[in-house]
N, C-alpha and C positions, 0 to 999 in steps of 0.2 A: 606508604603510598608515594610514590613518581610524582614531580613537579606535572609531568605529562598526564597521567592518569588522574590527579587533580582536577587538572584542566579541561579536561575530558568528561572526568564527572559535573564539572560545575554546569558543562553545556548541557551533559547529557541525559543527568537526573531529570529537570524539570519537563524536557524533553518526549523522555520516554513514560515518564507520570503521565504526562499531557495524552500520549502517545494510549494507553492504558486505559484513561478515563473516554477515548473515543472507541476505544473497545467496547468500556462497559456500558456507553451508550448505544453502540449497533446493536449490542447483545441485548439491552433492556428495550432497542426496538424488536427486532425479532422477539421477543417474549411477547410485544404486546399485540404484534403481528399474529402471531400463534392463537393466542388468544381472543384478540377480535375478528379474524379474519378464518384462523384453523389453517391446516396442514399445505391444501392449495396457495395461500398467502404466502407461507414461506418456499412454496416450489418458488414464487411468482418472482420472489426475494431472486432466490439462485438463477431462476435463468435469465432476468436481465443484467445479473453486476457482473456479467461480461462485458457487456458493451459501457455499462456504466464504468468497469474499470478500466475499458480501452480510452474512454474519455479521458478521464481521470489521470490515465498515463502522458495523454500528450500534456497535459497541465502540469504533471510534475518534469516532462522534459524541457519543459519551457524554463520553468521553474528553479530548476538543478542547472540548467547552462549560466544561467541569468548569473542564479549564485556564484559560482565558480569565477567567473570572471568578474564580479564584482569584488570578490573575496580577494582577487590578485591585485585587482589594482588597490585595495585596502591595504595589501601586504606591500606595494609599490608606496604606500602614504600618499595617493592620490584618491583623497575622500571627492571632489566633485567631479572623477570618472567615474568613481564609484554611484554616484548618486545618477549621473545621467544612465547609467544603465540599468539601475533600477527602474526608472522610468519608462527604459526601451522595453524591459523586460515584460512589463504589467500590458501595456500596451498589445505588445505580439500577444499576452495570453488574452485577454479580452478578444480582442481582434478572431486570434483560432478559433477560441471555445465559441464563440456567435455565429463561425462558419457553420463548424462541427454540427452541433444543434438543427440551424436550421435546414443540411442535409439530412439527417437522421430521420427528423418530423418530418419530411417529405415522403419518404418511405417506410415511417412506421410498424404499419401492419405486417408487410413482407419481411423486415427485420426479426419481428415480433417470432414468425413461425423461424426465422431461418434458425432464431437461436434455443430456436428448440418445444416451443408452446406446441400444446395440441388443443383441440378447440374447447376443453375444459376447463386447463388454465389462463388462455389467453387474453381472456376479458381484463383478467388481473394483472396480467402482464403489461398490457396496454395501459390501462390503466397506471402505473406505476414509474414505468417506463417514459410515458410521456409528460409525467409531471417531471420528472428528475431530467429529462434530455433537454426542456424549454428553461429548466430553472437552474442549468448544469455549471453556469459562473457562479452562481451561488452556493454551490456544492464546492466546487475547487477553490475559492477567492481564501479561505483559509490556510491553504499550504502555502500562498504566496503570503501573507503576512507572518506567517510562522516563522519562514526560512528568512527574512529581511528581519525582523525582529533578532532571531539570531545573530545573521552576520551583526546588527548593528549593537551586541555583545548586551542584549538583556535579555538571557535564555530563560528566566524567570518569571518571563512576562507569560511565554507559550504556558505554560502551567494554568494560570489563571484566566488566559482562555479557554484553555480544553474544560475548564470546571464548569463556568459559563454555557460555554457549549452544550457541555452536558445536561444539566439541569432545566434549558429551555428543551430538550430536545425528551428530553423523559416527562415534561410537565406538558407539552404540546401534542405528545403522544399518547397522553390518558386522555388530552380533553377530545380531542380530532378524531382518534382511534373508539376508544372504548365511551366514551360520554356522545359526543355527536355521532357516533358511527357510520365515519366518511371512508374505513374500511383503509384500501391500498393508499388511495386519495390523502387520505388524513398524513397516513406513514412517511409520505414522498413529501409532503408540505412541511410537517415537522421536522423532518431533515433539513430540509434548504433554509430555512428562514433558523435554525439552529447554528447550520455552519456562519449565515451572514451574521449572527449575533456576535461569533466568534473573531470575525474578520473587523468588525464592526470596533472592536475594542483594541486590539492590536491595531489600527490601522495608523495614529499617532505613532508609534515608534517605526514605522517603516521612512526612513531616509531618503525623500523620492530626491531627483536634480532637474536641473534642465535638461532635455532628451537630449543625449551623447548617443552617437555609434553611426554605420555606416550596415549596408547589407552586409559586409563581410563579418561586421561585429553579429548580426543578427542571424548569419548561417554558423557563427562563432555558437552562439546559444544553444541552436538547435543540433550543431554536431558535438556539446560537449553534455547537452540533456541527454542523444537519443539513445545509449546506452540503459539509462532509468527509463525512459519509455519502453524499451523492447521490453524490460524485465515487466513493465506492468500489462503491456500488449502481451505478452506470449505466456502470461500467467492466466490473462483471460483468454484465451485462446484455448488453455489448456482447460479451464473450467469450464469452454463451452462445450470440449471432446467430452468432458466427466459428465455433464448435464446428457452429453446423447448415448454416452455407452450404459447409464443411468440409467433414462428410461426404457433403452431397448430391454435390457437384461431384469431389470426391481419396478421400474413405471417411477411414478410421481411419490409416491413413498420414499425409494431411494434419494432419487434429488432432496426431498425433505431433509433426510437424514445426512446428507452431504450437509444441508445448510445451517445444519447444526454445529456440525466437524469447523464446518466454514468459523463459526461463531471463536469457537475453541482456538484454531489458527491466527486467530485476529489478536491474540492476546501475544503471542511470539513475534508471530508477522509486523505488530504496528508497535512492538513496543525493541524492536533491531532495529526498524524503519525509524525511528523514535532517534536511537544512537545512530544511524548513519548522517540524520538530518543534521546531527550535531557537530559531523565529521568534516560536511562539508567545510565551514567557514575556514575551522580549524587547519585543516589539511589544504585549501588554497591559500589562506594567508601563510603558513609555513612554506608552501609552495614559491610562491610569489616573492619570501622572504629569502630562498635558495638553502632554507633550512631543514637540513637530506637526516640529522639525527632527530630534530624532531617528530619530521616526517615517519619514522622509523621507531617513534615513542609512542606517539598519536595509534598508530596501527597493532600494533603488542595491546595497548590498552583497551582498544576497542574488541578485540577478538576475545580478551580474556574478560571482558565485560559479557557480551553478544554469548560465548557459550554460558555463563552461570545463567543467563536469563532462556537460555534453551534448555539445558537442562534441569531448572527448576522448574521451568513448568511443564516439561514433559513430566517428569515426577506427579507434581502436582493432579495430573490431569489421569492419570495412570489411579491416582488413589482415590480419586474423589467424580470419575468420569457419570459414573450412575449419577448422579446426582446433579450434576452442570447437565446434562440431558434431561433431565425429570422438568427444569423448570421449562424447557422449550417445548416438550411433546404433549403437557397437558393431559397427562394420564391416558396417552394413545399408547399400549403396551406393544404392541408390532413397529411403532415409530419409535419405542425408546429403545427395545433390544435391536434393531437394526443400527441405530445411531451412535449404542454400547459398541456396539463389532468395530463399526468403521474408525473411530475415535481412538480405541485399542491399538489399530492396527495404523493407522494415518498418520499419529502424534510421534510414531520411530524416528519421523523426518527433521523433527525438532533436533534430535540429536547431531545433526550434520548443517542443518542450513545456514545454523547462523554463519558458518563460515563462506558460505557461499553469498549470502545479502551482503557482508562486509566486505568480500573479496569484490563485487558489482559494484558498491559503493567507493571502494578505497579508487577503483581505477577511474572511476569519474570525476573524482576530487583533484585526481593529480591531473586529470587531462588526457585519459589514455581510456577513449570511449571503445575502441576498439574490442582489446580485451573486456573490457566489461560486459559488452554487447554479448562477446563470448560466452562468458561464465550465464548470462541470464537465459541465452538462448538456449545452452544444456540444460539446465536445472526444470527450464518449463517446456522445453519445447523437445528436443534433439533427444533426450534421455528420458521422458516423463511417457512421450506418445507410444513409443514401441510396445514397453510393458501394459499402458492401458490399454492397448489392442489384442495384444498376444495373451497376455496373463491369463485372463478370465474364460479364454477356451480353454486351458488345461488344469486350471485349479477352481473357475468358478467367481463367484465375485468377491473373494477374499483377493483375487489380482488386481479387483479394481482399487481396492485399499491398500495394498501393498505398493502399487507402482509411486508415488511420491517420495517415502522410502530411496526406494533403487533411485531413482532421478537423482536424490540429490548424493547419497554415496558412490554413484557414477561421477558424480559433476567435481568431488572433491580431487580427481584422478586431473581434473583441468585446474582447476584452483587455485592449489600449491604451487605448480611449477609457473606460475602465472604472478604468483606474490614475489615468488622466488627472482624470475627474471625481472620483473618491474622495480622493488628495489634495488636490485644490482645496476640496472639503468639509467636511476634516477639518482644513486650513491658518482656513477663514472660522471653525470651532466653537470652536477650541482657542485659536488663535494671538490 
C-alpha cells in the first residue's frame, strides 16, 4: 500500500464506517417506518427527501466551500485563517438553513402537493416534512462537525459519532414510533435530536477562530461548494421526476418500492460520500502545498477505493436482494416483488457511479467547481431525465429502473476526459 493510499485510508475508513452506520440507521428508520406507520409512511418518507435533500444540499455547499479554503490556508500553515473561516463558515450555514426553513413553512402545504402527495398521503407528508423543515439545522449541524473534525486531522473521532448517532436514533425510534405511536411525528423527532446528539460530541474538536473573511471570502465558500450542491439539488430533483413518473405509471406502491431501492442506494451513496469527505482536507492541503504528485496519488487511490466499495455491494445486493426487501415490506408480497424488480435492475448503476461521485468530488477539492457542476448535472439531471421520460413508453416501467444505469454510463463519456484535462492542468500550474 502507497504512502498516499495510507493516508487516504486513515481519513477514509473511519469516515465511510461512520458513513455506513447512518445508512444503517435511515434503513432501521424506514423499517420502523414500515412498520408502525405501513406502506403510505414510507411513500411519505420518498416524497418529501427531495426537498429534504435540496436542503441538505445547500448545507453541504456551504460546508465543502468552508472546507476547502480552510484546508488551503492549513496547507499555507496559516492555522488562525484557518480558524477564522471556520467560524465564517458555521455562521453562513446557520444564518441559510434559518432562512431556508422559514420560507418553506410558509408554504408548506403547496409544496407538500407540488412534490407529489395526493390527498392520501399528504397528511403524512405534512406531517413529516414539517418537523424535519423547522428542525432542519439539527439535521445538517452534523456534516459540519464531521468535515472540521476531519480537516482538523482526527478522522476517528467521525466514527464515534456516527455510532452515537446511530444508537439514539434506533432507540428513539422504537420508543416515538412503535411504543408512544407518534407515527411520522415520532420518525422526524428521532432523527433531529439524533443528528444533534452527533454534532453535540464532535463539537470540542472543531477548531473555531476569531471570524476572518470578507464577502469575497464568503462568495469564495459558496462558489467552491456549489458544485456539491447541484450534485445534491439535481439528485433530488431527479427523485422528485421518479416520485411522479411513479405514481402516474404503479401509484403509491411504486414510490414505496423506490424507497426501498432508496434504502439499498444509501449504502454506495453514503459510504463514496464517506471517501470524498475524506478527500476533501486531503486534496486542499496538498493543493495549497503545490503538491501536483500528491495530488495525483490521493486521486488513483480514491477511485480504486470508491470502485471496490461499488462493486461489492452491487454484488452483495444482487445475492442477497429478496431479503434486504423482506425486512422493509412487512410481508406485503406485491410491495416485495415489485421492490425485487426495481433493486435488480437500479443497483447496475453501482457499477459506474463511483466514478462519477469521485470525479464531482475530486474537482471541488482542487477548486474547479465548474467541471464538477458538470459531471453532477449529467449523472442527475442532463442524462438521467431523457430515459425516465422516454423509456417507460417503449418498454414499460422496466425504463423506469433502468434509466439510472444509462445516466451514469453516459456521464462516464464526461468524466474521464475531465480527470484527464484537470490533471494535466493542475501538473502545467503547480509542478
Amino acid at each position: 500500500m502507497s504512502p498516499a493510499t495510507r493516508k487516504l485510508f486513515r481519513y477514509a475508513a473511519p469516515s465511510i464506517v461512520g458513513m455506513l452506520i447512518v445508512s444503517v440507521q435511515m434503513m432501521i428508520d424506514g423499517m420502523f417506518v414500515s412498520r408502525g406507520v405501513g406502506s403510505l409512511g414510507l411513500a411519505a418518507v420518498n416524497i418529501s427527501m427531495p426537498l429534504i435533500n435540496a436542503m441538505l444540499s445547500v448545507a453541504i455547499m456551504i460546508i465543502s466551500g468552508g472546507v476547502v479554503i480552510c484546508g488551503i490556508a492549513k496547507g499555507q500553515d496559516d492555522e488562525k485563517l484557518a480558524g477564522g473561516y471556520t467560524t465564517l463558515t458555521f455562521i453562513a450555514l446557520v444564518v441559510t438553513m434559518m432562512l431556508i426553513s422559514a420560507v418553506v413553512l410558509c408554504f408548506l402545504k403547496k409544496i407538500c402537493y407540488m412534490l407529489g402527495s395526493n390527498d392520501e398521503v399528504y397528511p403524512y407528508v405534512r406531517t413529516y416534512l414539517g418537523i424535519m423543515t423547522g428542525a432542519i439545522i439539527f439535521y445538517v449541524i452534523p456534516n459540519f462537525t464531521e468535515a472540521f473534525t476531519r480537516l482538523a486531522g482526527k478522522p476517528n473521532k467521525v466514527f464515534t459519532s456516527g455510532v452515537i448517532c446511530c444508537v439514539v436514533n434506533v432507540v428513539l425510534d422504537y420508543v416515538f414510533v412503535m411504543r408512544f405511536r407518534w407515527g411520522m411525528a415520532g420518525a422526524a423527532v428521532a432523527t433531529c435530536i439524533a443528528n444533534t446528539s452527533a454534532a453535540v460530541v464532535l463539537s470540542p474538536n472543531v477548531r473555531f477562530g476569531k471570524l476572518t473573511g470578507t464577502w469575497r471570502d464568503i462568495r469564495r465558500i459558496f462558489f467552491n461548494g456549489s458544485s456539491e450542491m447541484l450534485t445534491s439539488v439535481s439528485a433530488s430533483v431527479t427523485m422528485f421526476f421518479f416520485n411522479i413518473v411513479l405514481m402516474k405509471n404503479i401509484g403509491t406502491l411504486g414510490v414505496a418500492a423506490m424507497t426501498i431501492v432508496y434504502y439499498m442506494n444509501m449504502i454506495v451513496n453514503m459510504s463514496i460520500y464517506g471517501l470524498s469527505q475524506a478527500l476533501y482536507p486531503l486534496m486542499s492541503c496538498a493543493l495549497g502545498a503545490r503538491d501536483c504528485d500528491d495530488i495525483r496519488r490521493l486521486l488513483k487511490a480514491s477511485l480504486k477505493m470508491s470502485a471496490a466499495i461499488g462493486v461489492g455491494t452491487f454484488v452483495f445486493v444482487q445475492l442477497f436482494k429478496r431479503q434486504i426487501v423482506a425486512v422493509f415490506a412487512d410481508g406485503d408480497m406485491m410491495l416485495t416483488e415489485l421492490a425485487v424488480t426495481a433493486a435488480t435492475f437500479v443497483t447496475i448503476h453501482y457499477l459506474m457511479s463511483f466514478a462519477n461521485i469521485i470525479g464531482s468530488s475530486f474537482h471541488t477539492a482542487v477548486e474547479r467547481p465548474l467541471e464538477s457542476a458538470v459531471i453532477a448535472l449529467c449523472r442527475s439531471l442532463v442524462f438521467a431525465l431523457l430515459p425516465l421520460f422516454v423509456l417507460p413508453q417503449i418498454i414499460g416501467n422496466l425504463g423506469i429502473w433502468l434509466s439510472m444505469p444509462i445516466a451514469e454510463l453516459l456521464t462516464l463519456f464526461v468524466t474521464v476526459p475531465l480527470f484527464v484535462a484537470t490533471m494535466r492542468r493542475l501538473k502545467k500550474n503547480l509542478c
